[in-house]
C-alpha positions as CSV (number, residue, x, y, z in Angstrom):
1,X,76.1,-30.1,117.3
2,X,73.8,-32.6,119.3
3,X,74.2,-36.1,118.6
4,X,70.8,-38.1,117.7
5,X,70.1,-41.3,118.2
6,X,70.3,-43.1,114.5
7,X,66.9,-45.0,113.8
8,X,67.1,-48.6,114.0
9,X,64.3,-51.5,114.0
10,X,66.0,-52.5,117.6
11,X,66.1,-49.1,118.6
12,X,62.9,-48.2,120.4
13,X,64.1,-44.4,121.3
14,X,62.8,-41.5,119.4
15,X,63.4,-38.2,120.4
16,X,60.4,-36.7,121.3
17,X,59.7,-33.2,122.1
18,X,58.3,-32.8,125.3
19,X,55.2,-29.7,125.8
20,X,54.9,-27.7,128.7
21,X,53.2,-29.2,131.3
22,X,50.3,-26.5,131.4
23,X,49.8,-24.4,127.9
24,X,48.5,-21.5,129.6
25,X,50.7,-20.3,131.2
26,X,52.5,-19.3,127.9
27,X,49.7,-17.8,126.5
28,X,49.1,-15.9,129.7
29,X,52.9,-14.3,129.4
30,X,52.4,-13.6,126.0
31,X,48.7,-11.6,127.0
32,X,50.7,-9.7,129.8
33,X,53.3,-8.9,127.4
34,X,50.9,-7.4,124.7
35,X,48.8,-5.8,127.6
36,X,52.4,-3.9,128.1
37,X,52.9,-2.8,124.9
38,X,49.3,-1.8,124.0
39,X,49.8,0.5,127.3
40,X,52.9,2.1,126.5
41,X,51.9,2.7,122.7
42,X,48.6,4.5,124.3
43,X,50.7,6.5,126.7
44,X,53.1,7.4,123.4
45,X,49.7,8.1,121.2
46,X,48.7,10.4,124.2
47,X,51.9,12.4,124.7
48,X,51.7,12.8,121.1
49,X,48.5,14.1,120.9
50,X,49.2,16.4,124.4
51,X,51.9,17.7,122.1
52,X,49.9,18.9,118.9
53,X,47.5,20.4,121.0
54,X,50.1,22.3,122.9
55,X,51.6,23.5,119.5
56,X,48.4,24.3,117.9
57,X,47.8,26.5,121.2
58,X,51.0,28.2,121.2
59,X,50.6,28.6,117.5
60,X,47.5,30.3,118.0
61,X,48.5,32.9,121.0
62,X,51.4,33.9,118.6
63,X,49.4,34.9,116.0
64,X,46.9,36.9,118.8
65,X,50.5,38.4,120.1
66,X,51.2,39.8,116.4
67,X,47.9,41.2,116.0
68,X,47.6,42.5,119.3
69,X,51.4,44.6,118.6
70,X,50.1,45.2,115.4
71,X,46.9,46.8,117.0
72,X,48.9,48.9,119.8
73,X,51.1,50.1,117.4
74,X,49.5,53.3,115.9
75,X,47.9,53.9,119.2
76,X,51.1,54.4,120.6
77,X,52.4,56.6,117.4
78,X,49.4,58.5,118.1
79,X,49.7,59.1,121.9
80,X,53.3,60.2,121.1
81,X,52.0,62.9,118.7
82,X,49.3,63.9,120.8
83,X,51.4,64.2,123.9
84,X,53.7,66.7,122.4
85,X,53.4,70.1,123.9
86,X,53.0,71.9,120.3
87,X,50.7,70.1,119.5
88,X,48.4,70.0,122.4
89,X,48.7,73.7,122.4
90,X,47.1,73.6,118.2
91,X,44.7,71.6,119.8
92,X,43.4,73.8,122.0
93,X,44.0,76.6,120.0
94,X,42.1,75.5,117.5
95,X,39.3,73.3,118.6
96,X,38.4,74.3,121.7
97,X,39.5,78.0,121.1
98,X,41.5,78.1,124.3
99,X,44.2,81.0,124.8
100,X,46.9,81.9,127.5
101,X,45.8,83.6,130.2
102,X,46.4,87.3,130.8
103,X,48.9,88.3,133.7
104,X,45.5,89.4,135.6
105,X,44.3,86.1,135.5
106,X,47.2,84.4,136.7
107,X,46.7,84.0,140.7
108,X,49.4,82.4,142.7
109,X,48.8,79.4,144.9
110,X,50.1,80.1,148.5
111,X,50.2,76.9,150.7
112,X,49.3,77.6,154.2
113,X,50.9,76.1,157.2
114,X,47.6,76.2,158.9
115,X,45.4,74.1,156.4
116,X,48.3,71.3,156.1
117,X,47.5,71.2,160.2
118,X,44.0,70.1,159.6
């Protein structure tokens, strides 16, 4: 514990506390030190903010994913049922009234050598 001077009439010494010799210079630390802070919280509020937008953005392209699946879906059912043979062959059958050629009608292609050349 520090020892103080007891108060006498014949004692003259007080303890007195003594100020800083210039006041601003306090004031201008604690300024720079609030200037910090304020700049950090800001870069904290901003990363924040980056972040929700990011999510709302990923957020977003999921649900266009899903419906974009959900959309190619029965296209590619239906390309799988309209690629089978059988059924191309009802198709033509029927709509377009298309039948297999006669053994007449068949011709063979021949490849010749001499049209390869050129």
């Amino acid at each position: 514990m520090k020892d103080f001077s007891t108060p006498s009439p014949n004692n003259k010494r007080r303890l007195v506390r003594k100020k800083r010799e210039d006041p601003n210079v306090s004031s201008f630390w604690f300024i720079v030190t609030l200037a910090i802070l304020f700049i950090v919280a800001l870069l904290f509020v901003q990363q924040r903010i980056d972040y929700t937008r990011t999510e709302k953005k990923v957020r977003r392209l999921m649900i266009e994913k899903r419906q974009v699946i959900s959309s190619i879906l029965p296209l590619k059912l239906e390309e799988r049922y309209l690629t089978r043979l059988s059924n191309i062959e009802k198709t033509a059958r029927n709509s377009i009234y298309l039948r297999r050629p006669r053994a007449k009608q068949i011709k063979p292609i021949i490849k010749n050598s001499s049209s390869e050349e050129q």
